[in-house]
PASEBA-1860 file (N, C-alpha, C; in nm, 3 decimals):
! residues 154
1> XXXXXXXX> -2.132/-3.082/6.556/-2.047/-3.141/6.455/-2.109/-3.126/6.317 ~ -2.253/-3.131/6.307/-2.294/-3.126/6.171/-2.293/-2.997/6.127 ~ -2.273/-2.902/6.217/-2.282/-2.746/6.195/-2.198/-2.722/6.109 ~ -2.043/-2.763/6.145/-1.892/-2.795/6.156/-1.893/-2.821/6.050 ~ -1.940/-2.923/5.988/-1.975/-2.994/5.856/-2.046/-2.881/5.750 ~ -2.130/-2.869/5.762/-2.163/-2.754/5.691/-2.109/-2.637/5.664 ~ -2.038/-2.552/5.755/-1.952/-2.474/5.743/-1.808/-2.489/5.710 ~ -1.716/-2.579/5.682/-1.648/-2.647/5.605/-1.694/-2.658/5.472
9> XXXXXXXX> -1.801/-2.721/5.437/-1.834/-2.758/5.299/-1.844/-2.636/5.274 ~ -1.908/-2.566/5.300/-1.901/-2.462/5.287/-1.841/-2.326/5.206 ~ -1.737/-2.358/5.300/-1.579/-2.307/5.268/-1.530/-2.348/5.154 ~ -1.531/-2.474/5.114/-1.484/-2.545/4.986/-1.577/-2.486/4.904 ~ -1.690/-2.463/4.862/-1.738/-2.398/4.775/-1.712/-2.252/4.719 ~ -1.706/-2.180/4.894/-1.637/-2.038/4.842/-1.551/-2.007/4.747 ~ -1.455/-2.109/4.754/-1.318/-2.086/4.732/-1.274/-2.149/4.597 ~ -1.407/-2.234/4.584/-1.359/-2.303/4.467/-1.456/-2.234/4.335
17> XXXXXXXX> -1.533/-2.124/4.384/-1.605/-2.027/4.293/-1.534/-1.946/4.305 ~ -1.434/-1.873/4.363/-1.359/-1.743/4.442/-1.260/-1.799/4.241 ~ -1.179/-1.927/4.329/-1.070/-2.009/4.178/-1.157/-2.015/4.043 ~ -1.264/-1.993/4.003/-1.312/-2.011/3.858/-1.314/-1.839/3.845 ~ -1.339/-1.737/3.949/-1.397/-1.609/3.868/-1.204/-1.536/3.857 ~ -1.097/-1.598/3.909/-0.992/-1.537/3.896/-0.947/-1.528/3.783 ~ -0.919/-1.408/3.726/-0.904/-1.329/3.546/-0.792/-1.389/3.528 ~ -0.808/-1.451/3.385/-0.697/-1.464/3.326/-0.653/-1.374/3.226
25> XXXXXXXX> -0.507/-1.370/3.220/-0.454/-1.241/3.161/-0.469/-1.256/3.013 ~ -0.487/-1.179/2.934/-0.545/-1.214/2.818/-0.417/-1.144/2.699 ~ -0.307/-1.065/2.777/-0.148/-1.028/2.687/-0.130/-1.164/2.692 ~ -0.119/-1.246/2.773/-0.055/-1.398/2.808/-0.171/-1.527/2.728 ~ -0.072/-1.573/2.574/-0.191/-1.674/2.525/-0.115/-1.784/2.587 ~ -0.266/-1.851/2.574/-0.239/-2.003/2.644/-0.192/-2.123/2.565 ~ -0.103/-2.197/2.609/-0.042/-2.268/2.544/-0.157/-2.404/2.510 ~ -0.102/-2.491/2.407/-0.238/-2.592/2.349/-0.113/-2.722/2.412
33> XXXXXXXX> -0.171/-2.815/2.491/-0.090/-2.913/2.616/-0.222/-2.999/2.588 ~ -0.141/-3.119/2.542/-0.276/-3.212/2.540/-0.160/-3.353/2.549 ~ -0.241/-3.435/2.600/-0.223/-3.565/2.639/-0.185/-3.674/2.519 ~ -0.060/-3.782/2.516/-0.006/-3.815/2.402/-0.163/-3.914/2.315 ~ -0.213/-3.937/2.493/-0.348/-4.085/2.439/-0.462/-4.021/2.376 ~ -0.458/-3.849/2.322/-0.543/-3.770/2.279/-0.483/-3.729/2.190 ~ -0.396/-3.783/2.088/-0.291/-3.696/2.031/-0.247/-3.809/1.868 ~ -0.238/-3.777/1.749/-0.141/-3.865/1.667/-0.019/-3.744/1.615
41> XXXXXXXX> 0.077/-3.782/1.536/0.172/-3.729/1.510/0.124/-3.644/1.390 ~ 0.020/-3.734/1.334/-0.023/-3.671/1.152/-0.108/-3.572/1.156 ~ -0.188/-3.558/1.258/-0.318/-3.430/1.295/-0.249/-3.345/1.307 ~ -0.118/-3.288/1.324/-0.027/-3.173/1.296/0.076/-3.142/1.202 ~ 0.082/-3.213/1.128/0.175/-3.218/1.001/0.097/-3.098/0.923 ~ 0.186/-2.992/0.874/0.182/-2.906/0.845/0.114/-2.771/0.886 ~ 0.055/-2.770/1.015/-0.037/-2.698/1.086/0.056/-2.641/1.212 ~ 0.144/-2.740/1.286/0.176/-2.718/1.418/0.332/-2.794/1.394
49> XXXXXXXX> 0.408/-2.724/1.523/0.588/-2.805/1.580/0.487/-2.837/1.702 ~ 0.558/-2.992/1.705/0.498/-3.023/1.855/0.627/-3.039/1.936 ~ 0.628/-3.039/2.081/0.716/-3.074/2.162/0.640/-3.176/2.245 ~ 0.718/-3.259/2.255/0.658/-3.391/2.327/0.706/-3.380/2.443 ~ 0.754/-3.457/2.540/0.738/-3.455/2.669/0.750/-3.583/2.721 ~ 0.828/-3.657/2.738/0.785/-3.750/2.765/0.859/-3.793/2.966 ~ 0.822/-3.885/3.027/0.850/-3.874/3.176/0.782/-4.049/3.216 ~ 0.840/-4.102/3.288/0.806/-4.236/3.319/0.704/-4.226/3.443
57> XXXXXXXX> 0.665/-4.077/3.448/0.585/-4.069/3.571/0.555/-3.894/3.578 ~ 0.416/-3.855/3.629/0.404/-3.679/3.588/0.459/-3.632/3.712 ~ 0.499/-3.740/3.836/0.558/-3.688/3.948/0.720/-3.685/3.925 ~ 0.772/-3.710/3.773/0.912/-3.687/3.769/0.961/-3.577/3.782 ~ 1.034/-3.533/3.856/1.088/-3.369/3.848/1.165/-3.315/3.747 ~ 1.197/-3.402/3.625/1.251/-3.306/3.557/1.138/-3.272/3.475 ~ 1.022/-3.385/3.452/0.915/-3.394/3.407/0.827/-3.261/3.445 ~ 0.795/-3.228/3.610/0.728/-3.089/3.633/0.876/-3.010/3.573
65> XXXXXXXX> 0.952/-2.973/3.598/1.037/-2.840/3.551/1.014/-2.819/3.422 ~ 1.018/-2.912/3.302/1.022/-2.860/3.159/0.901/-2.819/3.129 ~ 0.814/-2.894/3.188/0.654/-2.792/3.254/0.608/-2.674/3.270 ~ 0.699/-2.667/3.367/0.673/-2.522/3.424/0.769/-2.416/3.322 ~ 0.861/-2.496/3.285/0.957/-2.397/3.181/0.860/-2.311/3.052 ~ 0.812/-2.416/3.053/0.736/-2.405/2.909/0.572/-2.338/2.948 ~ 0.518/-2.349/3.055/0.362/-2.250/3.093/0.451/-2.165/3.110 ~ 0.530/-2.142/3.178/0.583/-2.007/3.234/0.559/-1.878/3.114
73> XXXXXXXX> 0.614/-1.906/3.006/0.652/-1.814/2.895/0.578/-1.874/2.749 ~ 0.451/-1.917/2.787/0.413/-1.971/2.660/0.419/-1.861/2.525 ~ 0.408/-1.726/2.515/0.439/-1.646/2.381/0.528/-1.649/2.313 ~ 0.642/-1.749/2.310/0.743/-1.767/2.239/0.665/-1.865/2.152 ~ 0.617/-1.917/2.211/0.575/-2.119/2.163/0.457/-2.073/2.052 ~ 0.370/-1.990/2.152/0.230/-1.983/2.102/0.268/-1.889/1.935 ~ 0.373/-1.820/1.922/0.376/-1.764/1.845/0.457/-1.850/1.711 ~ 0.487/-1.953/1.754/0.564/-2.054/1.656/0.517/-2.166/1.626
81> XXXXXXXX> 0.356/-2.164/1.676/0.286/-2.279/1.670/0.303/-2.370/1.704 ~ 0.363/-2.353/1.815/0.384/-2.461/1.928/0.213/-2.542/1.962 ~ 0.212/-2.711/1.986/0.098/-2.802/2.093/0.216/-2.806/2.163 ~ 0.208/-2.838/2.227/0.317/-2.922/2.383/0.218/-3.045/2.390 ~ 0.279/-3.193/2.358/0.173/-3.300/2.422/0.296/-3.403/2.501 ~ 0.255/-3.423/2.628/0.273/-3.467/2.771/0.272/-3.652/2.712 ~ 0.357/-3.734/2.743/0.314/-3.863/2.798/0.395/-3.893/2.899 ~ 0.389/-3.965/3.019/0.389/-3.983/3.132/0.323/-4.135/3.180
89> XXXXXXXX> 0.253/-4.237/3.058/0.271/-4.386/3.113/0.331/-4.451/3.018 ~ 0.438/-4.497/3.076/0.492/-4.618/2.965/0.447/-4.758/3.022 ~ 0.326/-4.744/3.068/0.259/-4.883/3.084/0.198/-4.922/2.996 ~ 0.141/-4.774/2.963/0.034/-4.810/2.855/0.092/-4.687/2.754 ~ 0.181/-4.734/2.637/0.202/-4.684/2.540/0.115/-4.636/2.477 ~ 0.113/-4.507/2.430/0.064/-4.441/2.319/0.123/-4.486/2.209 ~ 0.056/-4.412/2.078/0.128/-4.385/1.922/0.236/-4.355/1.926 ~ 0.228/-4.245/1.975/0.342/-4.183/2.012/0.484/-4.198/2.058
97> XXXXXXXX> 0.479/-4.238/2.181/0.554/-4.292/2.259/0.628/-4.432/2.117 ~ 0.557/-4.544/2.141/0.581/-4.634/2.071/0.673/-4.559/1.942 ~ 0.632/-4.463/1.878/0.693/-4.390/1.704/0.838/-4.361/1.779 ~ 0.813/-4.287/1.866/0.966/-4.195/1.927/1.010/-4.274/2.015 ~ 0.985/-4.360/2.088/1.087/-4.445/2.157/1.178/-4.408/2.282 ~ 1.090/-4.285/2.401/1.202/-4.249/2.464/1.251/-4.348/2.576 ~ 1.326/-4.274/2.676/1.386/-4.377/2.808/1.406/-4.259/2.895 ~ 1.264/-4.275/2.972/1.301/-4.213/3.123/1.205/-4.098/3.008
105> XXXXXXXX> 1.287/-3.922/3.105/1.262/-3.833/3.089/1.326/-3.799/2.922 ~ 1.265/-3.731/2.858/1.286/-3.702/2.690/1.179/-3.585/2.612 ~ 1.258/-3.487/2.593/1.217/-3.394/2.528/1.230/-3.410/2.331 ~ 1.106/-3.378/2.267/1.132/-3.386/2.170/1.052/-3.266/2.098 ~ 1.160/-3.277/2.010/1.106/-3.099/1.890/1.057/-3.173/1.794 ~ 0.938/-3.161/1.706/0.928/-3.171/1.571/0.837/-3.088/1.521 ~ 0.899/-3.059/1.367/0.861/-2.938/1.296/0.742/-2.969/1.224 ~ 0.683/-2.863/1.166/0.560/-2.934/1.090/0.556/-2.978/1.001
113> XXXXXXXX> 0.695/-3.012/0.919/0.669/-3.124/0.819/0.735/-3.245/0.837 ~ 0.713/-3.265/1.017/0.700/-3.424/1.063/0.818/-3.439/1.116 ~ 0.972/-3.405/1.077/1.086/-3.400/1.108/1.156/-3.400/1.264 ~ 1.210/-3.481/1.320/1.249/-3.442/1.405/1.392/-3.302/1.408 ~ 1.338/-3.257/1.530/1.466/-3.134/1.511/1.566/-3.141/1.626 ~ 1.494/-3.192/1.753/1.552/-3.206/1.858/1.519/-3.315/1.981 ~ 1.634/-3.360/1.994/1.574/-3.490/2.121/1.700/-3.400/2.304 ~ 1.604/-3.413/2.352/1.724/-3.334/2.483/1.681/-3.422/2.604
121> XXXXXXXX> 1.750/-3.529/2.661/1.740/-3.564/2.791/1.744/-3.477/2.896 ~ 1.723/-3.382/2.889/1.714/-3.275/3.079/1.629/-3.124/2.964 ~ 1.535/-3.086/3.062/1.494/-3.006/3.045/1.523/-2.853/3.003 ~ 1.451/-2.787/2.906/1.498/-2.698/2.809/1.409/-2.559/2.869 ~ 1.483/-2.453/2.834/1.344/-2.325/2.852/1.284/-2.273/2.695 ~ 1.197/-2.186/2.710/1.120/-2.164/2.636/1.286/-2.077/2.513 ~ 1.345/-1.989/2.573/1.456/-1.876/2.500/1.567/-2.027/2.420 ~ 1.580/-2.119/2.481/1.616/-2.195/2.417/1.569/-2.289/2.304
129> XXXXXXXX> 1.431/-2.332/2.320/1.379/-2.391/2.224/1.335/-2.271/2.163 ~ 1.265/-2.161/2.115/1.273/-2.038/2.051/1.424/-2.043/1.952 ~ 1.457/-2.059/1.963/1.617/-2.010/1.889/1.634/-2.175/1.806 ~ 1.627/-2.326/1.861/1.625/-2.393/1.778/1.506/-2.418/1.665 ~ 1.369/-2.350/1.678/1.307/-2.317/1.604/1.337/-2.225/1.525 ~ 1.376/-2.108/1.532/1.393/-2.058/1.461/1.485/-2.026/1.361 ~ 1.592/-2.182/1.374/1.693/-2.194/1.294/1.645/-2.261/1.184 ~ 1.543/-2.326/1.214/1.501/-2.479/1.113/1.497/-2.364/0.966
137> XXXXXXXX> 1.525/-2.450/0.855/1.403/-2.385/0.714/1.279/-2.343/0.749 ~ 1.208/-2.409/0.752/1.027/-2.405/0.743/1.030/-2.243/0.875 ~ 1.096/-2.220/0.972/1.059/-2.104/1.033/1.136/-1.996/0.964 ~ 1.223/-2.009/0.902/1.322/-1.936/0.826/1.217/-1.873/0.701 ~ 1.154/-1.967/0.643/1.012/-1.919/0.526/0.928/-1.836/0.547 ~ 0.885/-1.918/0.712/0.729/-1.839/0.791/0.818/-1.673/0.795 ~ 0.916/-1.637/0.831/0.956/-1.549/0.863/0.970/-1.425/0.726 ~ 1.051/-1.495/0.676/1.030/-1.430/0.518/0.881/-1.376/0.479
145> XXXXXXXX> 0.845/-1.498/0.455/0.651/-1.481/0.423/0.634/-1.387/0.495 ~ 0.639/-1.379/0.614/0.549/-1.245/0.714/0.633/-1.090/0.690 ~ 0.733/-1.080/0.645/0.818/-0.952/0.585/0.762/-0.893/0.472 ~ 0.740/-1.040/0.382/0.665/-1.015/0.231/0.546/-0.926/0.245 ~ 0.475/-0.977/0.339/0.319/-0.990/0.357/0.311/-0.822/0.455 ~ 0.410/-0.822/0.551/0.432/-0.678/0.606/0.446/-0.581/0.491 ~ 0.553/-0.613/0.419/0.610/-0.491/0.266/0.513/-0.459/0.219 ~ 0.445/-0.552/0.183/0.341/-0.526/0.080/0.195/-0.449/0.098
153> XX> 0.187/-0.461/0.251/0.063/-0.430/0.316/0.087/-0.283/0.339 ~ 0.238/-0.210/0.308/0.246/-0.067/0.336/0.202/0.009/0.254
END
């Protein structure tokens, strides 16, 4: 039995060094997902659009789907300066939570000069939030600016 034991533990080690050396793809940037109780609204004002997240529980399913919507295809986000920050206890309110006020499951857009742009009860994909970003002003500028900045660089 202690053999048994050892060779088991074993196993868990293999596998869990096998899971750290597996490559991550490096065309594919990683999205910035941080926690609301690690998070204020003002540390991104003018830097970042955050999408919030919010779920009365991380085992909510619409809660994993807008999840997975959003790792799935992070180069839309990552390229619009997307954080994604997650809350998931309304036991213990965040800043956050408390500022925006959701109920239940609640998606929220805001741009980087603090604004809300979008509140969506059921989960969104990445081609969709892409397109309400890129209606706002402030991405309408970034966009301009980077044409300017292309023209000029020829």
């Amino acid at each position: 039995m202690k053999y048994l034991l050892t060779f088991v533990f074993a196993g868990f080690l293999a596998s869990a060094a096998q899971a750290q050396d597996t490559p991550v793809d490096p065309a594919q940037p990683e999205l910035d997902v941080r926690a609301a109780t690690d998070a204020t609204l003002d540390e991104f004002l003018w830097l970042n659009r955050l999408i919030v997240v919010f779920a009365d529980s991380d085992r909510d399913p619409m809660f994993k789907r807008q999840m997975d919507l959003l790792l799935d295809q992070p180069t839309g986000l990552v390229e619009r300066d997307v954080v994604v920050i997650t809350d998931t206890d309304p036991a213990n309110p965040s800043e956050i939570r408390e500022k925006l006020r959701p109920r239940g499951f609640g998606f929220v857009l805001i741009d980087k000069d603090g604004q809300i742009k979008l509140r969506k009860p059921s989960p969104w994909d990445v081609r969709e939030i892409s397109r309400s970003i890129d209606k706002t002003d402030l991405r309408q500028q970034e966009l301009s600016d980077m044409r300017k900045a292309d023209s000029g660089a020829s």
